[in-house]
C-alpha positions in Angstrom: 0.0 0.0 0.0 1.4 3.5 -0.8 2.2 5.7 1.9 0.4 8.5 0.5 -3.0 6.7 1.1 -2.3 6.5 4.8 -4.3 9.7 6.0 -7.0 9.3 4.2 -7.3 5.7 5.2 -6.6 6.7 8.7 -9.1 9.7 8.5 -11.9 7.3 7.2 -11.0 5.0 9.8 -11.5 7.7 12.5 -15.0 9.0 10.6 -16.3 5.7 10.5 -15.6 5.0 13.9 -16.6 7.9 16.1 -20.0 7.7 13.7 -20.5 4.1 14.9 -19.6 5.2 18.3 -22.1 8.3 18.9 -24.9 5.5 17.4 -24.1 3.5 19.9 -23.6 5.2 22.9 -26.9 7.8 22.4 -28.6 3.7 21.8 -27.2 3.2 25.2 -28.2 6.1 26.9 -31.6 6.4 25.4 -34.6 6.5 27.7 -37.2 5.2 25.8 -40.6 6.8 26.7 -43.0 7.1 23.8 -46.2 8.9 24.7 -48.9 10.0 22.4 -47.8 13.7 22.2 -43.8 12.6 21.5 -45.1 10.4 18.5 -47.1 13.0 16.6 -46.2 15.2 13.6 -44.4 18.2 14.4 -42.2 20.6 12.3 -40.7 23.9 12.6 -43.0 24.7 15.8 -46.4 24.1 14.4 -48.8 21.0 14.5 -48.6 19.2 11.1 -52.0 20.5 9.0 -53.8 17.9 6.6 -52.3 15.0 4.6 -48.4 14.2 4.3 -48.9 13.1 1.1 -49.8 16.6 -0.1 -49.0 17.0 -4.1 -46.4 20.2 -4.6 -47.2 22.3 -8.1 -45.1 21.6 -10.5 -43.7 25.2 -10.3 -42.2 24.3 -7.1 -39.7 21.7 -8.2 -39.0 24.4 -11.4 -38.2 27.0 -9.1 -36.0 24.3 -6.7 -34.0 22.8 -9.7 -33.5 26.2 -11.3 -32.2 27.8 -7.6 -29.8 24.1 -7.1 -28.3 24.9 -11.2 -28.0 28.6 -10.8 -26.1 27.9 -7.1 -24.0 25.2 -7.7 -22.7 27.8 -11.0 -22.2 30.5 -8.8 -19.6 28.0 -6.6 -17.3 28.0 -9.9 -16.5 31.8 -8.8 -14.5 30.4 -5.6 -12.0 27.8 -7.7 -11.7 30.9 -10.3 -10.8 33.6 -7.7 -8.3 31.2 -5.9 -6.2 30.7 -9.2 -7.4 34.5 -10.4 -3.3 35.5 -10.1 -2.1 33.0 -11.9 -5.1 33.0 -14.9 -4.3 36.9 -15.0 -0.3 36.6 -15.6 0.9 35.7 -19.3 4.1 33.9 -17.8 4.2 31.7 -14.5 4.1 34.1 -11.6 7.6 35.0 -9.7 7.6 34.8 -6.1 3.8 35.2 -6.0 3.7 38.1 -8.5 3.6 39.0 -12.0 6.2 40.0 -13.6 5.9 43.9 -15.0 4.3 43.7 -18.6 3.3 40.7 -18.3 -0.3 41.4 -17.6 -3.1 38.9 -19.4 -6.9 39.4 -19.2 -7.3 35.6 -19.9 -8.4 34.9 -16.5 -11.3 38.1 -16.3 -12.4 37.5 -19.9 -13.0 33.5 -19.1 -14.9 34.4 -16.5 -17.0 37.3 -17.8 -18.1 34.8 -21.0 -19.0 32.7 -17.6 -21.0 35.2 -16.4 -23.0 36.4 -19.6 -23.8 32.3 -20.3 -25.4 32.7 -16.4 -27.3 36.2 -17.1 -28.1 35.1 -20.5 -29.9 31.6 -18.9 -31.4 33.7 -16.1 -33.2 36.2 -18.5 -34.6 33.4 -20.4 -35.9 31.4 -17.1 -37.2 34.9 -16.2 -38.8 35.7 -19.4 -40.3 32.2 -19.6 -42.2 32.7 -16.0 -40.1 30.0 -14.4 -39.4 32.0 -11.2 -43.7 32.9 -11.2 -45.4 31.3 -8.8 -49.0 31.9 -9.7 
């Protein structure tokens, strides 16, 4: 096995075992004492209203999926400004800086065709009535 594994393994290793352990001791220390009140419906403060099988409007999940594609896009900025210094310097970067002349807008013009693709897609959703919930 290669040495470089080793962490990892041994971090699993810990995860998997501290999980197992918190399962078992809170099954240890449990006091089990169901009553009528402790087993009904509750969430967020208020007693649950009507069916839990309730159908969601189609809308809804449009709205959900749109907000999860549009989010998870918007986490590509943080990779992009991390390596921002080195995307923005023609030649590899000399003690953490680029070297004078050597200036490139490679790194802010990838990102602003990025940004139109996102705008564009977001007019479009908007236009469509996507983000309407009537």
């Amino acid at each position: 096995m290669s040495r470089t594994y080793l962490p990892l393994l041994l971090l699993m290793g810990f995860v998997i075992l501290n999980a197992i352990l918190m399962i078992g001791l809170s099954h240890m220390t449990m006091r089990s004492r169901p009553t009528p009140v402790k087993q009904a419906a509750y969430e967020s403060g208020i007693p649950a209203l009507g069916e839990a099988r309730e159908r969601f409007s189609v809308k809804f999940y449009m709205v959900a999926m749109l907000f999860i594609i549009f989010d998870i896009e918007t986490v590509f900025l943080i990779p992009w400004a991390a390596y921002f210094r080195n995307l923005s310097c023609a030649v590899p970067l000399a003690n953490g800086v680029c070297p004078a002349g050597q200036l490139s807008f490679f790194g802010l013009a990838e990102m602003l065709v990025f940004m139109a693709i996102l705008i564009v897609g977001f007019i479009y959703v908007w236009k469509k009535g996507a983000l309407q919930w009537d």
